[in-house]
Each structure stands twice: as structure tokens, then as C-alpha cells.
TORKOLRO-362098 format. One line per field, with one value per residue: residue in three letters; x, y, z of N, C-alpha, C in turn; residue number from 1. Coordinates in steps of 0.02 Angstrom, whole numbers. Layout:
BEGIN
code: [ALA; ...]
n.px: [X; ...]
n.py: [Y; ...]
n.pz: [Z; ...]
ca.px: [X; ...]
ca.py: [Y; ...]
ca.pz: [Z; ...]
c.px: [X; ...]
c.py: [Y; ...]
c.pz: [Z; ...]
pos: [NUM; ...]
END
This chain:
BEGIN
code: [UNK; UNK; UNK; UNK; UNK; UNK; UNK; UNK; UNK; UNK; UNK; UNK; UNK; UNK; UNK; UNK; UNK; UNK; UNK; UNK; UNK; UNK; UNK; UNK; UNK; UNK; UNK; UNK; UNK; UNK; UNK; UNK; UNK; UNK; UNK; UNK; UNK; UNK; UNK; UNK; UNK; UNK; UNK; UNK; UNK; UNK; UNK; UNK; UNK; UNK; UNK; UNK; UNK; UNK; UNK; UNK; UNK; UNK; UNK; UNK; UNK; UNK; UNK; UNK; UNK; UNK; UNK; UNK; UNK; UNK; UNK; UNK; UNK; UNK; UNK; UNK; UNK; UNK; UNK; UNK; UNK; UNK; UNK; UNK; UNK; UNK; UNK; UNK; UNK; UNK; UNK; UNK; UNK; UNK; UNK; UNK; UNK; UNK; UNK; UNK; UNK; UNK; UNK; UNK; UNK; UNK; UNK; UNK; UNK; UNK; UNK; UNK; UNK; UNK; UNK; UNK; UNK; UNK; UNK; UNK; UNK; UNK; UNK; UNK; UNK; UNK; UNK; UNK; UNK; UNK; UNK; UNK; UNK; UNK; UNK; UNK; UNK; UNK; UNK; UNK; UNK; UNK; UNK; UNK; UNK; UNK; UNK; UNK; UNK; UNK; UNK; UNK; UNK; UNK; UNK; UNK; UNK; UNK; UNK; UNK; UNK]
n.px: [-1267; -1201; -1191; -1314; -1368; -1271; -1333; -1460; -1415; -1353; -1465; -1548; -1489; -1472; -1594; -1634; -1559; -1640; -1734; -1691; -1664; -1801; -1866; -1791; -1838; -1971; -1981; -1944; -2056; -2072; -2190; -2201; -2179; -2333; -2299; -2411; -2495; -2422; -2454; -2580; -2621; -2556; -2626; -2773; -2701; -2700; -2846; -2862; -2859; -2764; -2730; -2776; -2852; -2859; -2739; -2772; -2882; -2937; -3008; -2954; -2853; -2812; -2690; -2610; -2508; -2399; -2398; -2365; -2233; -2157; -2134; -2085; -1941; -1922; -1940; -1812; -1710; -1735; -1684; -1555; -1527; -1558; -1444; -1321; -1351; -1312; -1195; -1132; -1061; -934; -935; -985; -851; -772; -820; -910; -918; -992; -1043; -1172; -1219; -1256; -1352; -1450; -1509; -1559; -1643; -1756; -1854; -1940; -2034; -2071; -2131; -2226; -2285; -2314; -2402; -2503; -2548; -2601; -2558; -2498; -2389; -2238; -2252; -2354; -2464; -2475; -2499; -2382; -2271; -2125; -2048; -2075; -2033; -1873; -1880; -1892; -1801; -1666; -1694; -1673; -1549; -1479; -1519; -1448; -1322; -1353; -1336; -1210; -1143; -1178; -1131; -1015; -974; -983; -887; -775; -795; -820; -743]
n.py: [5068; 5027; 4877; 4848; 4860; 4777; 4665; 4636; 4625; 4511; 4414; 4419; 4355; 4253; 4203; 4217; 4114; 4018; 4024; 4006; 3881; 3836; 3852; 3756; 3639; 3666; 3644; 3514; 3450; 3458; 3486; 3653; 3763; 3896; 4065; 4170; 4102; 4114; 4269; 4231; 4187; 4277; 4393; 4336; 4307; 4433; 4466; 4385; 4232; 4109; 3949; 3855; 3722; 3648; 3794; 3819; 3832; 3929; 4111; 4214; 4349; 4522; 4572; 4459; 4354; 4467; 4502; 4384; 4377; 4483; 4459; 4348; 4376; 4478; 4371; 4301; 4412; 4427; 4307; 4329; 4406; 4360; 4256; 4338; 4393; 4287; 4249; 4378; 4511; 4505; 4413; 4445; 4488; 4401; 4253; 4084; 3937; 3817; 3879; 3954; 3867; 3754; 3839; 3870; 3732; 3700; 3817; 3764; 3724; 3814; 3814; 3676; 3690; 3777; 3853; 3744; 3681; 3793; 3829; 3700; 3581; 3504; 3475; 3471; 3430; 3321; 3290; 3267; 3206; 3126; 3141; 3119; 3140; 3288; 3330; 3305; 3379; 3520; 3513; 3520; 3632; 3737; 3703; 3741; 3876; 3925; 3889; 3989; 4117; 4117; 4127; 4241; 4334; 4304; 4338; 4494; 4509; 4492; 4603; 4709; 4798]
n.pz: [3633; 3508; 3555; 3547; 3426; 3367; 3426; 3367; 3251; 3233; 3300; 3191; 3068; 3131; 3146; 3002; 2956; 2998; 2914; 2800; 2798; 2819; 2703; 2615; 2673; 2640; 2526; 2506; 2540; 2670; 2816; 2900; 2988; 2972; 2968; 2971; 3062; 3182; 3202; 3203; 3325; 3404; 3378; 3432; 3554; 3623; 3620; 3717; 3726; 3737; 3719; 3576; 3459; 3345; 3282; 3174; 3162; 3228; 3198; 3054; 3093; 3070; 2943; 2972; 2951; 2924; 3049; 3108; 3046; 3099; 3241; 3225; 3198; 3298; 3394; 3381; 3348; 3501; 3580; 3534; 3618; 3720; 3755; 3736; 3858; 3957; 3917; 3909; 3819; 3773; 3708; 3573; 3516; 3510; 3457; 3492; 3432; 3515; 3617; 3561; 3472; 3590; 3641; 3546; 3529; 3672; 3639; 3606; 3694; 3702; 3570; 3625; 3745; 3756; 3633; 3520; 3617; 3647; 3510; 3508; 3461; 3565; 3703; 3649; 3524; 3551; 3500; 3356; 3213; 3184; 3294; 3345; 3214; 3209; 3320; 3298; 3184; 3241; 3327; 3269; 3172; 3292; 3314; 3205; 3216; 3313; 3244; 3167; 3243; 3298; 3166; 3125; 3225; 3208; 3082; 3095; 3201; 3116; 3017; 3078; 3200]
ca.px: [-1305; -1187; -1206; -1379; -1373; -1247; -1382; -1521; -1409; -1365; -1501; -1592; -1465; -1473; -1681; -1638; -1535; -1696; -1788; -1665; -1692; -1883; -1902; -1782; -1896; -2062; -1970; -1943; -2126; -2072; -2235; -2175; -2214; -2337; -2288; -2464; -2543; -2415; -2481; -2658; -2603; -2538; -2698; -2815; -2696; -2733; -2917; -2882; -2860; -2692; -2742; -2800; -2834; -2791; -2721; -2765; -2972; -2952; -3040; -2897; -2853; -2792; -2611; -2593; -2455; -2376; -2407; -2318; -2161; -2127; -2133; -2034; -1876; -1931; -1925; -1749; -1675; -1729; -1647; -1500; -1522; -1557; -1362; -1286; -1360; -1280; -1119; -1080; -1051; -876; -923; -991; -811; -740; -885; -879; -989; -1023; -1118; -1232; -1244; -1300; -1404; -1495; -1518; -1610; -1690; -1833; -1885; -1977; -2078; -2097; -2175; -2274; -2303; -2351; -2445; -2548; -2594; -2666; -2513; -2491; -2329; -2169; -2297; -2379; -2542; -2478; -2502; -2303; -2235; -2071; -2010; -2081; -1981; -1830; -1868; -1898; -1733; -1633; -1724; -1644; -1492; -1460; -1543; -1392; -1255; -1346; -1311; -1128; -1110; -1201; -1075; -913; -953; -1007; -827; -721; -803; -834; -683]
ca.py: [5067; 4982; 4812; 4828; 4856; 4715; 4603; 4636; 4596; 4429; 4403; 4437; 4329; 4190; 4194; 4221; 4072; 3926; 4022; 3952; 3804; 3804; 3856; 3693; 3609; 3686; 3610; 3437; 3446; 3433; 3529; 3698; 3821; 3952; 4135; 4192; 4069; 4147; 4316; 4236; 4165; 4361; 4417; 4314; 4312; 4511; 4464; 4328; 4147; 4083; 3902; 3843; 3663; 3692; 3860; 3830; 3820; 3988; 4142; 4238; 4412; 4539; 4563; 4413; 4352; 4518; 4509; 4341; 4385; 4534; 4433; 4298; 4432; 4493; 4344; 4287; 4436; 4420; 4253; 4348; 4456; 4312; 4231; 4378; 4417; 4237; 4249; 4441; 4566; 4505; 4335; 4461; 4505; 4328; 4209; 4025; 3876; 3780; 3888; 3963; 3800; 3725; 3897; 3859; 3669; 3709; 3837; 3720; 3722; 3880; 3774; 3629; 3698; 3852; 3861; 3663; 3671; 3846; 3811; 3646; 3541; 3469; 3466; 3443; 3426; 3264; 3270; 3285; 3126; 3093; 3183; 3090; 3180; 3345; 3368; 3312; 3447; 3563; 3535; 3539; 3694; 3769; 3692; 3776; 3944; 3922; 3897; 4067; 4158; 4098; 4149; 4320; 4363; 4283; 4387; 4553; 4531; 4503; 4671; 4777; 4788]
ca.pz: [3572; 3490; 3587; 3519; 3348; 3331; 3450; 3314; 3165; 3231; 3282; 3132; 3039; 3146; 3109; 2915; 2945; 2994; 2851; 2741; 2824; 2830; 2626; 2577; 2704; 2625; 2438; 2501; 2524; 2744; 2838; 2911; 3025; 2920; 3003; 2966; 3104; 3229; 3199; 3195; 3385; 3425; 3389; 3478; 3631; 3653; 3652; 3804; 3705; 3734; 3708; 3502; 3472; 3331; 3278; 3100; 3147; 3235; 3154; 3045; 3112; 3024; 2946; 3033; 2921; 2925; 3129; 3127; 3021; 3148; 3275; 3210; 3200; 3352; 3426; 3371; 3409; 3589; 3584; 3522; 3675; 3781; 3724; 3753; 3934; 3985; 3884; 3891; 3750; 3743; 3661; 3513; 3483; 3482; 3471; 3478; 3411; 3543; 3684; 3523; 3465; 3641; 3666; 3520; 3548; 3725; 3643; 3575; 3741; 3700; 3547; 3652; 3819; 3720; 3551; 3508; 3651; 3639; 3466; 3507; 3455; 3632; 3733; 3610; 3475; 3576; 3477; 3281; 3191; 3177; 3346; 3332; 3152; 3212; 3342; 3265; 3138; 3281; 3368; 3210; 3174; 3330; 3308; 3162; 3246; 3325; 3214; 3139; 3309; 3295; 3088; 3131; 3254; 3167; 3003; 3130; 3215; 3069; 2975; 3114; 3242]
c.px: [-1274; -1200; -1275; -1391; -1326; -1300; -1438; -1485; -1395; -1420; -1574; -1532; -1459; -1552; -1661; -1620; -1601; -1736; -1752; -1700; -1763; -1875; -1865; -1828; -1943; -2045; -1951; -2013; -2156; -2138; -2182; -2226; -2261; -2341; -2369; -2510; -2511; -2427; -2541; -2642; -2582; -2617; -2747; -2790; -2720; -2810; -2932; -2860; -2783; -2684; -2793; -2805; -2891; -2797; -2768; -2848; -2986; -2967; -2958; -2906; -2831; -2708; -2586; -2514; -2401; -2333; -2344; -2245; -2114; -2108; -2098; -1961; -1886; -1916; -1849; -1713; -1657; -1689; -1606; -1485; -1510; -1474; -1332; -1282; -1318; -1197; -1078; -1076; -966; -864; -955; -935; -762; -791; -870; -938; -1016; -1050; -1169; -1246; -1288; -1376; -1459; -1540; -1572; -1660; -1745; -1871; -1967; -2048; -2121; -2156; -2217; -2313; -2342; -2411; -2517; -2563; -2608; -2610; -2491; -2398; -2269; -2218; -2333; -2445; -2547; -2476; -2433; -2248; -2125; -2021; -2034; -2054; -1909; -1828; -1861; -1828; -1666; -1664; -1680; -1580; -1454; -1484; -1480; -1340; -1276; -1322; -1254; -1106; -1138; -1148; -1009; -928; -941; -925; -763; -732; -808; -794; -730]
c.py: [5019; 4921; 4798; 4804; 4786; 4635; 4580; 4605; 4519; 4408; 4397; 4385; 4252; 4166; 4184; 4135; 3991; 3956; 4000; 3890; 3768; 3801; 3776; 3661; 3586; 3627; 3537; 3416; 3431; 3498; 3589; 3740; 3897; 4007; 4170; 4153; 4096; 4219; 4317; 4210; 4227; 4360; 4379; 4324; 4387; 4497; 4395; 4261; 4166; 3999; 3895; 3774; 3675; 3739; 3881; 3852; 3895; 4049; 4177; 4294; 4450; 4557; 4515; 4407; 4410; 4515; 4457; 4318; 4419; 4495; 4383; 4313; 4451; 4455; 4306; 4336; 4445; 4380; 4289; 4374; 4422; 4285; 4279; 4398; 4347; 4224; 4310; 4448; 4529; 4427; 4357; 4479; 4453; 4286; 4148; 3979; 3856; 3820; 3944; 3914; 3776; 3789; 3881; 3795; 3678; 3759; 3831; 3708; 3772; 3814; 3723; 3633; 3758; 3847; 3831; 3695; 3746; 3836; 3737; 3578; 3494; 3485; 3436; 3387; 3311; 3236; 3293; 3215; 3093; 3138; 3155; 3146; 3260; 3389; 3360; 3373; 3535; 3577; 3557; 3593; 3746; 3758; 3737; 3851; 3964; 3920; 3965; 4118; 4163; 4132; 4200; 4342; 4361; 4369; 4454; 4552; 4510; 4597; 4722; 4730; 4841]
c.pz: [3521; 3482; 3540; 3465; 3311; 3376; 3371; 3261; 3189; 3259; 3221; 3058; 3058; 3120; 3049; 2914; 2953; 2945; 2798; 2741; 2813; 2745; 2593; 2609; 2647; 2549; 2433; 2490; 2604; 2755; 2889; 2931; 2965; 2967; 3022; 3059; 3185; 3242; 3228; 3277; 3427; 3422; 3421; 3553; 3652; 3643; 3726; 3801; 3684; 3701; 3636; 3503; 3371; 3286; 3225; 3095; 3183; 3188; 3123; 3064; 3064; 3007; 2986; 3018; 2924; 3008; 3134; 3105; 3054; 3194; 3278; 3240; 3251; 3419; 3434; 3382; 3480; 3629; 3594; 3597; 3738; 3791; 3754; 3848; 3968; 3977; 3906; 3835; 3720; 3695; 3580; 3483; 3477; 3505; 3451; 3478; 3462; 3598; 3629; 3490; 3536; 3669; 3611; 3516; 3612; 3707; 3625; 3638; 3741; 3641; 3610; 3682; 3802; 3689; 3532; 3566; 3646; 3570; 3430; 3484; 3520; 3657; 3682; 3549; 3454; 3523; 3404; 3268; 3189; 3222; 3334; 3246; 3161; 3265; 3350; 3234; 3200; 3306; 3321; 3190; 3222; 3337; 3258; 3176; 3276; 3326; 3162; 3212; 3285; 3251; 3096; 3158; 3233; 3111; 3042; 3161; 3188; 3024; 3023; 3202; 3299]
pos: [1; 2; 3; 4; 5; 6; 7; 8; 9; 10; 11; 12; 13; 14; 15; 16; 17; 18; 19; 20; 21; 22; 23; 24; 25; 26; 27; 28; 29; 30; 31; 32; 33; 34; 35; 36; 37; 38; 39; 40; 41; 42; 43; 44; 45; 46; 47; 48; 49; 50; 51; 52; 53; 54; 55; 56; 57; 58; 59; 60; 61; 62; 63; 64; 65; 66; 67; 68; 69; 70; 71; 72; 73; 74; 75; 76; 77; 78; 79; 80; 81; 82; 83; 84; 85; 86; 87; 88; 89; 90; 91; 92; 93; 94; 95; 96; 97; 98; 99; 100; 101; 102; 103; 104; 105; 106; 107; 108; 109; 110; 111; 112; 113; 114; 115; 116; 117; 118; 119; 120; 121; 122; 123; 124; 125; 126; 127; 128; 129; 130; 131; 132; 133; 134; 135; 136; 137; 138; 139; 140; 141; 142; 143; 144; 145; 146; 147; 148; 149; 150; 151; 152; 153; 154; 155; 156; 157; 158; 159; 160; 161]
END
């Protein structure tokens, strides 16, 4: 139980950590993922439509936004979960940059080959008018998903022995 509860907080700190990221984003004036449209992408897939072209022209569901904030956290802890199942529990009690750095770096794979593509964005976001700076932002996105993994766990095994 333990194991768990310290999975969720870093993961849930590594997530907090690209919403830093996204809101300076949103205040440069860079385009950003809106949570709401992955909710609105939840809800349609339980009626069958996996594929959006694009997301934004789909009908809205409800609590979408709501839907797609859970899910956010939901989904970054899993990450967390994912890290851990490759590493072991014992890299939550001395944890080290570079394989949650490289874990988060590959994990744009997930955007790439998914996400982009199921709501209509194409393959590693092939079919946005400026693919090139969006998945820069994407991988730096996960890069830094990744140095939250890392700073979740550091703080988690300096305070709790």
C-alpha cells in the first residue's frame, strides 16, 4: 500500500509539473492541450468513435472538462506506475534523473501514436499547420514529465524514510 500511495504522489507531481509548464505556455500565448477536449475524446470513445478529425468539431459531452482533468492525473500516475514496474520500488527510495528523464522523453510516444492521431491531429501531430514546433513542445512536455517523476520521488525520499 505503501508503494502505491507514494506511486500516485509522484505521479501526481510529476503531472502538476507539465501544468506548470503548459500555463507559462498558455501566457506566452504557445497553443496547449485544452483538458476539456480529452474528456470530450473519453466520452465519445464509450459510445464507439476513437478517431476525431478534429476533436474540437466533435459534439461536447458532459463534464467533459472535469472528465479530462481526471484523466489527465490518472493518466500520469499510470506513467508513474509504468516507471516503477521497469525500475522497481527501490528506485522510489533513491531515484535518479536520467532513467525518469529518458522514461519521460519516450513517453511522447503515447501523444504521438494516439492522441494526435485519434483526435484528428495525424501521426506526431502530421496534419497541424506547424507540425515541427508542436512536437518539439510535445517532447519537452514529456521531458519535463519526467524531471517531475524524478522531483516527486527525490522530495518523497528525503521526507518519508
Amino acid at each position: 500500500m505503501e508503494v502505491v500511495m507514494r506511486v500516485m504522489a509522484v505521479g501526481a507531481v510529476a503531472t502538476a509539473v507539465t501544468d506548470l509548464w503548459a500555463a507559462m505556455l498558455r501566457r506566452l500565448g504557445r497553443p496547449v492541450l485544452d483538458y476539456a477536449l480529452l474528456g470530450r475524446w473519453l466520452g465519445h470513445l464509450r459510445r464507439g468513435r476513437w478517431r476525431h478529425a478534429p476533436i474540437q468539431a466533435a459534439a461536447p459531452v458532459r463534464c467533459e472538462r472535469l472528465l479530462g482533468w481526471l484523466a489527465h492525473y490518472a493518466i500520469g500516475i499510470g506513467m508513474a506506475a509504468a516507471l516503477l514496474a521497469v525500475l522497481g520500488s527501490g528506485w522510489l527510495r533513491a531515484p535518479t534523473l536520467a532513467p525518469a528523464l529518458a522514461f519521460g522523453v519516450v513517453s511522447v510516444a503515447l501523444p504521438f501514436l494516439v492522441m494526435q492521431p485519434a483526435f484528428g491531429a495525424g501521426i506526431a501531430a502530421a496534419r497541424v499547420p506547424r507540425p515541427w514546433p508542436a512536437r518539439l513542445q510535445s517532447v519537452a512536455t514529456h521531458a519535463l514529465f519526467g524531471l517531475g517523476l524524478y522531483l516527486g520521488a527525490r522530495v518523497l525520499s528525503i521526507f518519508i524514510v
